[in-house]
N, CA, C and O of each residue as an XYZ file, in Angstrom:
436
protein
N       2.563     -0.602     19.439
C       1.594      0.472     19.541
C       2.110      1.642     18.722
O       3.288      1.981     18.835
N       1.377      2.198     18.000
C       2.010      3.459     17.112
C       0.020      4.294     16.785
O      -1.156      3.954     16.661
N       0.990      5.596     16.803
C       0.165      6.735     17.076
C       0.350      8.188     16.018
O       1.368      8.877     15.956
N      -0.558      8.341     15.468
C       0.122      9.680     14.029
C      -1.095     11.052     14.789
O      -2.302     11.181     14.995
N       0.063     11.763     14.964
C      -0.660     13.030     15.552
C      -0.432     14.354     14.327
O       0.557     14.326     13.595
N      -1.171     15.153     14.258
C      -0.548     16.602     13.418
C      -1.107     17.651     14.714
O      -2.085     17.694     15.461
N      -0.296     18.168     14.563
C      -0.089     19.852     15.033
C      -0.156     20.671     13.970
O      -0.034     20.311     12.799
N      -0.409     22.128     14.479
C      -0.272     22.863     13.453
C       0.011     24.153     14.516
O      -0.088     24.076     15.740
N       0.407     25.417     13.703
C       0.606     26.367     14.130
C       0.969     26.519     15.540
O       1.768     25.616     15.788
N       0.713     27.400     16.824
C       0.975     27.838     18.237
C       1.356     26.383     18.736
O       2.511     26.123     19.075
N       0.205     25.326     18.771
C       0.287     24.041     19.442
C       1.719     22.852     19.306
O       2.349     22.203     20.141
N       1.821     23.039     17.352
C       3.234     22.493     17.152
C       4.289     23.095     17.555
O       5.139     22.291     17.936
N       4.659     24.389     17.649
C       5.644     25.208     17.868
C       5.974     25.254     19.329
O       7.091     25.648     19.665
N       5.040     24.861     20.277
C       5.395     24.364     21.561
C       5.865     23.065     21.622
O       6.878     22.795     22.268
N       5.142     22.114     20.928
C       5.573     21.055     21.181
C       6.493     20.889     20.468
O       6.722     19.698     20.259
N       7.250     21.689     19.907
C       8.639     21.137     18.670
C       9.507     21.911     19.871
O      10.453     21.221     20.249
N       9.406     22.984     20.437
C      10.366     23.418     21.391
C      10.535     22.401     23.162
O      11.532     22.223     23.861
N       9.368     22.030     23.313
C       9.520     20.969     24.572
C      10.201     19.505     24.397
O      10.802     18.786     25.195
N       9.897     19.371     23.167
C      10.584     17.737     22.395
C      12.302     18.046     22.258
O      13.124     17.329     22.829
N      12.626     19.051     21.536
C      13.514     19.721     21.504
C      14.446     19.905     22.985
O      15.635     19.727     22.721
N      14.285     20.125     24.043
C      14.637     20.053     24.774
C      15.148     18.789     25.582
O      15.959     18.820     26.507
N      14.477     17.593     25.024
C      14.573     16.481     25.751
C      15.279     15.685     24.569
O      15.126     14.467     24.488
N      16.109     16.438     23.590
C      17.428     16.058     22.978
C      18.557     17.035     23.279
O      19.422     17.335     22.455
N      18.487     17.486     24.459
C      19.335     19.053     24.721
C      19.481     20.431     23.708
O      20.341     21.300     23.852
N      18.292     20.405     22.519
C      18.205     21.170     21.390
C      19.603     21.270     20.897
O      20.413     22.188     21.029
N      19.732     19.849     20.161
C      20.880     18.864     19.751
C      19.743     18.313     18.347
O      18.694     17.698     18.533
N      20.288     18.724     16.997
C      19.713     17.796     16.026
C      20.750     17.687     14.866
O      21.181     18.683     14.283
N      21.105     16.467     14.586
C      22.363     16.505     13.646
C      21.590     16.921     12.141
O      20.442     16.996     11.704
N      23.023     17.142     11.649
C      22.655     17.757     10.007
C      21.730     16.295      9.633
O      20.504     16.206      9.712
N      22.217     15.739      9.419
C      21.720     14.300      8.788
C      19.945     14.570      8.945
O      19.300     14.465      7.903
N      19.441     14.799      9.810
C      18.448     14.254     10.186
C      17.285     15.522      9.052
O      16.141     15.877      9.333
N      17.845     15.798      8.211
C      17.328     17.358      7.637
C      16.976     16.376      6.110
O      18.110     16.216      5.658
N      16.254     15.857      5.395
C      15.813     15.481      4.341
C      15.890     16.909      3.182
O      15.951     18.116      3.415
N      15.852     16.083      1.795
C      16.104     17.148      0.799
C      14.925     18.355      0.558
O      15.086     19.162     -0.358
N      14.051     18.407      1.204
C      12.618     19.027      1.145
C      13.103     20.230      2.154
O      12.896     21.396      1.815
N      13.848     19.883      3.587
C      13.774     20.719      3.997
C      13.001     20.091      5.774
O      13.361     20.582      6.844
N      12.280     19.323      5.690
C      11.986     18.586      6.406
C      12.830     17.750      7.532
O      13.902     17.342      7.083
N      12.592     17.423      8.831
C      13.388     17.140      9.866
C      12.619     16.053     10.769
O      11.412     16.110     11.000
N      13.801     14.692     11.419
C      12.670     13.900     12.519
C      14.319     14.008     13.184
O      15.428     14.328     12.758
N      13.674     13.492     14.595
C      14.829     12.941     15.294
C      13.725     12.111     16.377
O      12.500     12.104     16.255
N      14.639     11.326     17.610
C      13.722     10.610     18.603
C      14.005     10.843     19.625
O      14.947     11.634     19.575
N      13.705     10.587     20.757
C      13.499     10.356     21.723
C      13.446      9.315     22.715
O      12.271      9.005     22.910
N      14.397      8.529     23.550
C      14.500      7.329     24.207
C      12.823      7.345     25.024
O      11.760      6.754     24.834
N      13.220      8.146     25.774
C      11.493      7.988     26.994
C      10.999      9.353     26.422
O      11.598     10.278     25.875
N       9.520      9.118     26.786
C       8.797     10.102     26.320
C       8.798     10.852     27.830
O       8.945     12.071     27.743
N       8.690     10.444     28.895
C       9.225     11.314     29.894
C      10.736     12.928     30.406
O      11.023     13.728     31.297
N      11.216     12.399     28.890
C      12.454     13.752     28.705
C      11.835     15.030     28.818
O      12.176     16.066     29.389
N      10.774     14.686     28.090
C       9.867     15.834     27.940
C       9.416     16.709     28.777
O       8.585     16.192     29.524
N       9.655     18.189     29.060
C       9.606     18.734     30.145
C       7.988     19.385     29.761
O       7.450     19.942     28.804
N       7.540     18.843     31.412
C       6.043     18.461     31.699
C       5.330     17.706     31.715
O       4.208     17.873     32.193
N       5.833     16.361     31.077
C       5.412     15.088     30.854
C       5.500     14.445     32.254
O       6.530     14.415     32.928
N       4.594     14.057     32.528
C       4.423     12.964     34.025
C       4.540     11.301     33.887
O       3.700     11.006     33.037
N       5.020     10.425     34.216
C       5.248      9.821     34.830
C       3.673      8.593     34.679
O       3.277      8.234     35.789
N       3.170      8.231     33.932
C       1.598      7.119     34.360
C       2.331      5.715     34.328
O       2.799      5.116     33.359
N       2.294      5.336     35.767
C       2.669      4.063     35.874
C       1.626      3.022     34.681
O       2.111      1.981     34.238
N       0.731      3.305     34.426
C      -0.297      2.007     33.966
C      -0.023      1.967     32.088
O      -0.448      1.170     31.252
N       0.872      3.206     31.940
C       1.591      3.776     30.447
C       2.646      2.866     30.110
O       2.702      1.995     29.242
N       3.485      3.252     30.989
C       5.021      2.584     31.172
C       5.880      4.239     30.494
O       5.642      5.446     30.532
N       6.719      3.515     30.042
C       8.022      4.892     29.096
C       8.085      4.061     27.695
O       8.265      2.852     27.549
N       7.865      5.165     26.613
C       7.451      4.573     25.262
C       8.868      6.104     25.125
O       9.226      7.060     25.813
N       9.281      5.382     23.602
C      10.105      5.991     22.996
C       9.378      6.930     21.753
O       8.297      6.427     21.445
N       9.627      7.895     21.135
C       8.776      7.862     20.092
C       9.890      8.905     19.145
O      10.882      9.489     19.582
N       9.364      8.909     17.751
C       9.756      9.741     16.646
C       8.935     10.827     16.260
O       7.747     10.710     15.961
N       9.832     12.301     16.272
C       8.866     13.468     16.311
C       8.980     13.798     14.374
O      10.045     14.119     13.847
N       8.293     13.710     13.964
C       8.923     14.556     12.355
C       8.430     15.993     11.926
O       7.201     15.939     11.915
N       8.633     16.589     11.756
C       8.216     18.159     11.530
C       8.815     18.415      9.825
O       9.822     18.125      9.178
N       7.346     19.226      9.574
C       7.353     19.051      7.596
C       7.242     20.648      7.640
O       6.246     21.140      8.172
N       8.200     21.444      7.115
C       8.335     22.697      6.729
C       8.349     22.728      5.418
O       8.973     22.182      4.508
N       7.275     23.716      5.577
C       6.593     24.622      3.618
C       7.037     25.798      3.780
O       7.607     26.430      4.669
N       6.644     25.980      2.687
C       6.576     27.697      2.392
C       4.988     27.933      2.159
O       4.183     27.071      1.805
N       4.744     29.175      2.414
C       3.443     29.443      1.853
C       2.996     29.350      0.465
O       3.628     29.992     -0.373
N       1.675     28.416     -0.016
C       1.812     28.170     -1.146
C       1.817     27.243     -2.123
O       1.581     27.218     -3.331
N       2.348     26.031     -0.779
C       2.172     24.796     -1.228
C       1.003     23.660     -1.249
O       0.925     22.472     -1.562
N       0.352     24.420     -0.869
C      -1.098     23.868     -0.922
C      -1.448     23.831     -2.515
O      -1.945     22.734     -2.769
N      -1.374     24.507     -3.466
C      -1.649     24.226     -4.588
C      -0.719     22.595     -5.288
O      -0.613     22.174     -6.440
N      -0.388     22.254     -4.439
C       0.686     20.677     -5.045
C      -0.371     19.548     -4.214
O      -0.443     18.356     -4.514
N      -1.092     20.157     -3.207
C      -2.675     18.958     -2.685
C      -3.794     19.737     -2.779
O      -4.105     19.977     -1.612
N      -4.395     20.145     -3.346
C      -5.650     20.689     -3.652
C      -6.407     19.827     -4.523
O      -5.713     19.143     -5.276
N      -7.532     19.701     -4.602
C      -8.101     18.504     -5.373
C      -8.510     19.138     -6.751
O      -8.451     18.526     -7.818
N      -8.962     20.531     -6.592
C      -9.341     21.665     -7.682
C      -7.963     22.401     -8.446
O      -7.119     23.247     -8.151
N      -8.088     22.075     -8.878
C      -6.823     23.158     -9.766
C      -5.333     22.491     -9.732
O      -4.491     22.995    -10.475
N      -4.992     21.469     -8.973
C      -3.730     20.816     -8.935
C      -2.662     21.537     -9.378
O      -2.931     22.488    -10.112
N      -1.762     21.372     -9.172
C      -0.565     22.668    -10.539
C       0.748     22.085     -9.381
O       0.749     21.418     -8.346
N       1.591     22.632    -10.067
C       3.066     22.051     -9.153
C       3.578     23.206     -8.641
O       3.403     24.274     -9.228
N       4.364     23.105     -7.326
C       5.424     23.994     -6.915
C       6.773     24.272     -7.462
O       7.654     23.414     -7.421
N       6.982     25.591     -8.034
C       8.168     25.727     -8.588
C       9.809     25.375     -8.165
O       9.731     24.543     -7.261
N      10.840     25.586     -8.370
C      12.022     25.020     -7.720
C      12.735     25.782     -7.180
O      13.680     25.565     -6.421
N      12.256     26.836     -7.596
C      12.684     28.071     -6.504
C      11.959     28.238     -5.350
O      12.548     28.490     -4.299
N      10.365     28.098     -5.410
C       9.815     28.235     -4.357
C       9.764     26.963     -3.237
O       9.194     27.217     -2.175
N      10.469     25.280     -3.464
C      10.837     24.858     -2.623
C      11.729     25.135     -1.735
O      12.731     25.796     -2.010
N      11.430     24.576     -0.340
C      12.462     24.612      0.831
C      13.784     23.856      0.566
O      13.630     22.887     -0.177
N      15.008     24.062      0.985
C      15.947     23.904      0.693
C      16.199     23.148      2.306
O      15.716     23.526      3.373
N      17.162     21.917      2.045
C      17.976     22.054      3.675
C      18.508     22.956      4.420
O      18.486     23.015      5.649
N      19.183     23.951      3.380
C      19.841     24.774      4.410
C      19.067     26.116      4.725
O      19.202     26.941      5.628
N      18.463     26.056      3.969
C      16.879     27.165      4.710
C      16.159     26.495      5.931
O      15.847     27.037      6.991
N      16.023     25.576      5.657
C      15.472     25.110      6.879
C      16.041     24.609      7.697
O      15.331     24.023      8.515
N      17.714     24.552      7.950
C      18.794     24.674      9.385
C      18.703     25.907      9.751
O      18.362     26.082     10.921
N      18.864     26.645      9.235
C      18.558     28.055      9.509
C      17.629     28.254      9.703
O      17.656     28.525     10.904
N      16.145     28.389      9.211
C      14.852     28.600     10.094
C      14.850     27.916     11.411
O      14.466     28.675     12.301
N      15.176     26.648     11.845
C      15.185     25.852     12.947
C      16.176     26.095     14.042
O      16.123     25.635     15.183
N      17.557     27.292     13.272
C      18.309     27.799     14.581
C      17.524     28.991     14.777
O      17.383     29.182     15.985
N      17.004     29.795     14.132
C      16.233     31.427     14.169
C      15.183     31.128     15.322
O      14.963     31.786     16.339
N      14.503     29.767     14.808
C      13.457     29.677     15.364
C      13.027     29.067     16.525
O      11.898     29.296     16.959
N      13.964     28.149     17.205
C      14.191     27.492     18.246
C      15.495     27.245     18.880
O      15.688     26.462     19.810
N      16.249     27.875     18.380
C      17.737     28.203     18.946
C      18.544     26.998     19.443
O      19.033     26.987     20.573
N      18.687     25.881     18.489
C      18.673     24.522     18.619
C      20.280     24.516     17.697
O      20.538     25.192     16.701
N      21.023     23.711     18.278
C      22.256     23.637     17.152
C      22.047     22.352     16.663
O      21.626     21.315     17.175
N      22.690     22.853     14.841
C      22.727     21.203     14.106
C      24.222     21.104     14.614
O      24.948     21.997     15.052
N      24.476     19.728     14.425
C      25.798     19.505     14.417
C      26.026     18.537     13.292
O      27.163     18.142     13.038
């Protein structure tokens, strides 16, 4: 069984901090791709604080991935005007360990 959800804004930012928790806001360096971008998993989806328990569900494991931009990058998928993102204005890994401790107070290790 597999399932592709997007979040965006208020809704992801909760759910990246509740997921987060049910790895003890524990994410190793490794897990940080060259974009800037981050996944890690989850044994039971029950870690999750607020998540209940549906016997008729069972406990499913799952993989969270979270894709950090900068503002801007919408011109690299636009169907009108196409054009590329510069190399300065990409996210870096270590901009985005640092946005992810600022922002959810999570240690890489």
């Amino acid at each position: 069984m597999a399932c592709i959800v997007t979040l965006r804004n208020d809704k992801a930012r909760e759910f990246i901090k509740r997921a987060l928790q049910a790895v003890e806001n524990k994410v190793s360096k490794r897990s940080f791709d060259k974009q800037g971008n981050f996944s890690f998993g989850i044994k039971e989806h029950i870690d999750i604080p607020g998540t209940k328990y549906v016997p008729e569900l069972g406990i499913h494991g799952m993989d969270v991935a979270v894709t950090l931009s900068r503002k801007g990058q919408r011109v690299k998928y636009r169907h009108k005007a196409e054009s590329r993102v510069g190399v300065k204005h990409r996210l870096t890994p270590e901009e985005a360990i640092e946005f992810v401790q600022d922002e959810f107070g999570i240690q890489v290790t």
